[in-house]
N, C-alpha and C positions, 0 to 999 in steps of 0.2 A: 568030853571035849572041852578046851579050855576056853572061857569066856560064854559056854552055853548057857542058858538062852538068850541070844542079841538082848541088848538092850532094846531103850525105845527108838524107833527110829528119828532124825534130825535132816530138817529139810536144809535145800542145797541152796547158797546163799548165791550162786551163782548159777542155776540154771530151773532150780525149782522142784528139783526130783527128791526124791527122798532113800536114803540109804541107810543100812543099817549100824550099830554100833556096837560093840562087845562093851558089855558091863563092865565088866573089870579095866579100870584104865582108862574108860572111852575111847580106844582105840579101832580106827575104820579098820573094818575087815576085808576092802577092796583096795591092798598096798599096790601103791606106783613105786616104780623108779624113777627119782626126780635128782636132773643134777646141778647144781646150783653154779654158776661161776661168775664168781666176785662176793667174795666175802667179806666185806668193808660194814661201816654201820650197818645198812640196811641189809644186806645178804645174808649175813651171819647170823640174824635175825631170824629172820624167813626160811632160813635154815633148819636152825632150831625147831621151830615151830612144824614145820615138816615134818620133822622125825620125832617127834612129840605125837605126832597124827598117826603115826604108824606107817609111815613111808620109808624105803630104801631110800637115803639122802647119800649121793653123792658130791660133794663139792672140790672144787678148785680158787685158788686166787692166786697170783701173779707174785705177789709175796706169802710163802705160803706157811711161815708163821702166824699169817691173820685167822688162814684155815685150820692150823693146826687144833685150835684146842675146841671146835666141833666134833673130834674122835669122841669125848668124851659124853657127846650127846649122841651118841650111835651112829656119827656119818663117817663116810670112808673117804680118806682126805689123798685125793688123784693128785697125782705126780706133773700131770698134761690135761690141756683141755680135752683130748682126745680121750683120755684114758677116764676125763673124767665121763662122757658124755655116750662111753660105749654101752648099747644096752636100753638105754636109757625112753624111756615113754614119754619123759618131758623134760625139758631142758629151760631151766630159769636164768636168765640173764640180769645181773645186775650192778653194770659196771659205770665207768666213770663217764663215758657219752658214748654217739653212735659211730664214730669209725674206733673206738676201744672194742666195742659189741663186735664190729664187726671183721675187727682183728683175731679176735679171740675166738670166734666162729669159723674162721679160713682154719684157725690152728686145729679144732674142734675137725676137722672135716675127714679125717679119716675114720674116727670114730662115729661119724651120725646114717645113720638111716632113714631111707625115706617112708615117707609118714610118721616120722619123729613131730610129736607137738612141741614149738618152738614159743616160748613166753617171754617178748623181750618187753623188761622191766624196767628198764634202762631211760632215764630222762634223755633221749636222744635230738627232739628236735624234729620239725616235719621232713626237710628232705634229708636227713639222716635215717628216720623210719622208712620213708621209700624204697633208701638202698638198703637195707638191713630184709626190706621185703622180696627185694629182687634178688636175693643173693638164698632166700630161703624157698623162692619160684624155682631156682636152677637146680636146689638140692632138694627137693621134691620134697619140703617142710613143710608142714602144718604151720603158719605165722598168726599168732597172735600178739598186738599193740597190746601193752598190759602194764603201766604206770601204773605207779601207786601214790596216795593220798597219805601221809604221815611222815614221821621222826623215828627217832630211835627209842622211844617209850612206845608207842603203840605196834610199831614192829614188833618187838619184845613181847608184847605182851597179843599177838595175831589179832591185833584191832586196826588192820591197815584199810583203808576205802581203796579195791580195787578198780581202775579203769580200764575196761580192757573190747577188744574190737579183734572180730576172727567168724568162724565160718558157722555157723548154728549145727553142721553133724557134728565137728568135733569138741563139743564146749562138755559133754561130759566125762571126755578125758582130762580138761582140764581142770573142769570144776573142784573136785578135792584139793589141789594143788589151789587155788585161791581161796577156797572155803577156810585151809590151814593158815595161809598169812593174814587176811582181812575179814573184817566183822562184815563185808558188803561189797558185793561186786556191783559195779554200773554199766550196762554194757553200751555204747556208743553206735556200733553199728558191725556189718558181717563182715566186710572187705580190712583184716589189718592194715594192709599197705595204704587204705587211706589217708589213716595217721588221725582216725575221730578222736581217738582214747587223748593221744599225746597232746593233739589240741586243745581237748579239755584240762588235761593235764599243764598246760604252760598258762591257762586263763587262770586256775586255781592259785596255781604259783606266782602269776602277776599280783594276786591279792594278798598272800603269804608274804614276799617279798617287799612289796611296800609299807602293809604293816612293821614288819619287822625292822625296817629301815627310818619308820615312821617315828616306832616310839624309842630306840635308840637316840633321835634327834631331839624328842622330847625331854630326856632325863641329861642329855648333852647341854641342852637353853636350861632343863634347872637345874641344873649344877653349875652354869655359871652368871645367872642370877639371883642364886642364892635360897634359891625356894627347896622347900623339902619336897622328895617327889612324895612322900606321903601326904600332903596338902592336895597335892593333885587328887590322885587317886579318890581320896575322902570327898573332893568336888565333885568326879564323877560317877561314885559308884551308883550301882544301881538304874542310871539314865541308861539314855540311848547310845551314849559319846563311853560307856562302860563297854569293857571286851573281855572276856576270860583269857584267851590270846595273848594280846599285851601286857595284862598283869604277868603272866608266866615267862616272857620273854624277859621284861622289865625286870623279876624276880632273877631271873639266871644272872644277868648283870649287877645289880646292887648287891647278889651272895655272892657273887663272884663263882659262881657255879658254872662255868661255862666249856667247862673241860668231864667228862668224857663229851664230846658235841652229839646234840640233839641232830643238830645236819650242820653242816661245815661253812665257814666263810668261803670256802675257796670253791666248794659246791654249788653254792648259793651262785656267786659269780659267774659260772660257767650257765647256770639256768636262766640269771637275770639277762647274759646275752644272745641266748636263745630265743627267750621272752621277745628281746628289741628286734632280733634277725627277721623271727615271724612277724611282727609288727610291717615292720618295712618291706616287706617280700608281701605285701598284701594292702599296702597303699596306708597305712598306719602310722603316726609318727608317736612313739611312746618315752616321751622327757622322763618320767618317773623310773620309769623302768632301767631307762640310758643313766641316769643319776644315782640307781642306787647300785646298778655295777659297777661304776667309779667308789661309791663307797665300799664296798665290799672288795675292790684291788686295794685302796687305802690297810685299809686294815691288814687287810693279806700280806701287803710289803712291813705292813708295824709288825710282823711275826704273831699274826692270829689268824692264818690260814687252816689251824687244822680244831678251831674253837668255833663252840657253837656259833652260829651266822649273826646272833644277840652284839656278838663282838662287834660287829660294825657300829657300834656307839663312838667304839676308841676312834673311826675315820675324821668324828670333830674335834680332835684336837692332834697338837704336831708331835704330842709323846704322849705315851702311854698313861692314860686318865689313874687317878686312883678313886675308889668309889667312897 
C-alpha cells in the first residue's frame, strides 16, 4: 500500500487533534474537496498550498487567466462558480470584498449543498459578514468568519495567521483546510455571523496600515531633506523605535521592488475604509486611518494601484518620486 506505514502524526493547528500523515510526500491521507474562488494574490496562494496537502482543489476567478495556471498544481480550473463549488466539502472565499463574496456565492448557488462548510476569507467588513451570514443561514451552510493575517510571501509559503469564528462540531472539517494556508489559527469565537474573526481582523490591519503609511512618509521627509534613510535606520536599529516591518516595506520602495505586490494599493484602500466605516459605525473617530486612505487613492490615481500598498510613499509628491 502506497505511503504505508503513516508517518508520524502532526497535531491540528486549528483544532488540536491529531491526524495522520503518509511518509512519502507528507501528504494528508484524509483528502477534502476544497473549492477556492478568487484567485488573485492571496487565493492562488492558498490554493496552491491546498493541493500541496493532498486536497482535490477546485478553483475559479472571474478572470480566469489568474486561475489558469493552477492546472499545473493539480487543481481543476471551473468554468463557473457553480461548477466550481459542486461536490464540494469546503468552499474558500477570497475575493475583493463582501458584496463580490456575496455575488459570487448567488452565482455559486446551484451548485452548493447544504451543510457545505463555507470559509469566507474575504476582508469583507462587519455588516458585509452579517449579510454573507445570512445568505449562508438560507442555504443551509456551515459559515465560517475566516480572514487571514499575511501577504503574498507568507501565503506562498502556508505561513498565513488564520482568523476565523464558526460552530465548534464543524471546525474539524475545516481544520485541514486552514492547517494547509496558515502556520496558526486563532479562533475568535462559535457564531461567524458575529463577525469576531473580521474585527480582529480590521484592528490588525489598522496597525498594518498605518505603519505602512507611516514609514512611506518617513523616507518621503528624507528625501526631501536630504538625509540618507540609511542614517535613519543605523539611529534606530536595535531600540524600540526599530520594526522588522518597516525595514521591509522601506526596502521594497528604495529597490523599487514593488511589483509582483505583497498586497495592493488599491487593496489596501478598500480595507483602510472599512477600517474608518467600523470606526464610526461604533462611536469611533479614526484620522489616521481616514488619512491614509486618501493616500492610498493618491497613489492609486498616480497609476500604483496594482503595486505593493509601499507605494503609497509616491502620494507625497505631485509626480512620480524617483528613489
Amino acid at each position: 500500500m502506497a505511503g504505508w506505514p503513516p508517518g508520524p502524526a502532526r497535531r491540528s493547528q486549528a483544532t488540536g487533534d491529531t491526524r495522520q500523515y503518509e511518509s512519502e510526500g507528507d501528504v494528508m491521507t484524509d483528502q477534502l474537496t476544497v473549492s477556492v474562488l478568487g484567485t488573485g494574490i492571496m487565493g492562488a496562494a492558498m490554493a496552491r498550498n491546498l493541493a500541496r496537502a493532498g486536497h482535490a482543489v477546485r478553483v475559479w476567478n472571474r478572470s480566469r487567466d489568474k486561475a489558469e495556471p493552477l492546472a499545473a498544481d493539480g487543481a481543476h480550473v471551473a468554468g463557473s462558480p457553480d461548477e466550481a463549488v459542486r461536490g464540494a466539502d469546503v468552499v474558500l472565499t477570497m475575493l475583493y470584498d463582501g458584496p463580490a463574496a456575496l455575488d459570487v456565492m448567488r452565482r455559486a448557488e446551484p451548485g452548493l449543498r447544504p451543510g457545505t462548510v463555507w470559509a469566507q476569507s474575504t476582508t469583507a467588513g462587519v455588516d458585509a459578514v452579517a449579510d454573507l451570514a445570512a445568505y449562508a443561514h438560507e442555504r443551509g451552510l456551515v459559515f465560517f468568519d475566516a480572514p487571514v493575517l499575511g501577504t503574498r510571501q507568507p501565503a506562498e509559503a502556508g505561513q498565513l495567521l488564520v482568523l476565523a469564528a464558526g460552530p465548534g462540531e464543524a471546525r474539524e472539517t475545516v481544520a485541514p483546510v486552514f492547517d494547509a494556508v496558515g502556520s496558526r489559527t486563532v479562533w475568535t469565537g462559535e457564531d461567524g455571523a458575529a463577525g469576531s474573526a473580521t474585527r480582529l481582523k480590521l484592528v490588525a490591519n489598522s496597525w498594518v496600515l498605518a505603519v505602512t503609511n507611516a514609514g512611506g512618509e518617513t523616507l518621503s521627509l528624507a528625501k526631501a531633506l536630504g538625509v540618507d534613510p540609511d542614517t535613519f535606520f543605523n539611529a534606530i536599529a536595535g531600540g524600540p523605535l526599530d520594526m522588522g516591518y518597516l525595514r521591509a516595506k522601506a526596502g521594497l520602495i528604495r529597490d523599487g521592488a514593488l511589483t509582483p505586490a505583497q498586497f495592493a494599493v488599491a487593496t489596501a484602500e478598500k480595507d483602510a475604509r472599512l477600517i474608518v466605516e467600523a470606526g464610526e459605525a461604533n462611536g469611533v473617530r479614526l484620522d489616521l486611518a481616514a488619512a491614509g486612505a486618501e493616500r492610498f487613492a493618491r497613489a492609486a490615481a498616480q497609476g500604483h494601484g496594482d503595486e505593493d500598498m509601499a507605494a503609497a510613499y509616491f502620494a507625497s509628491f505631485e509626480e512620480k518620486a524617483s528613489d
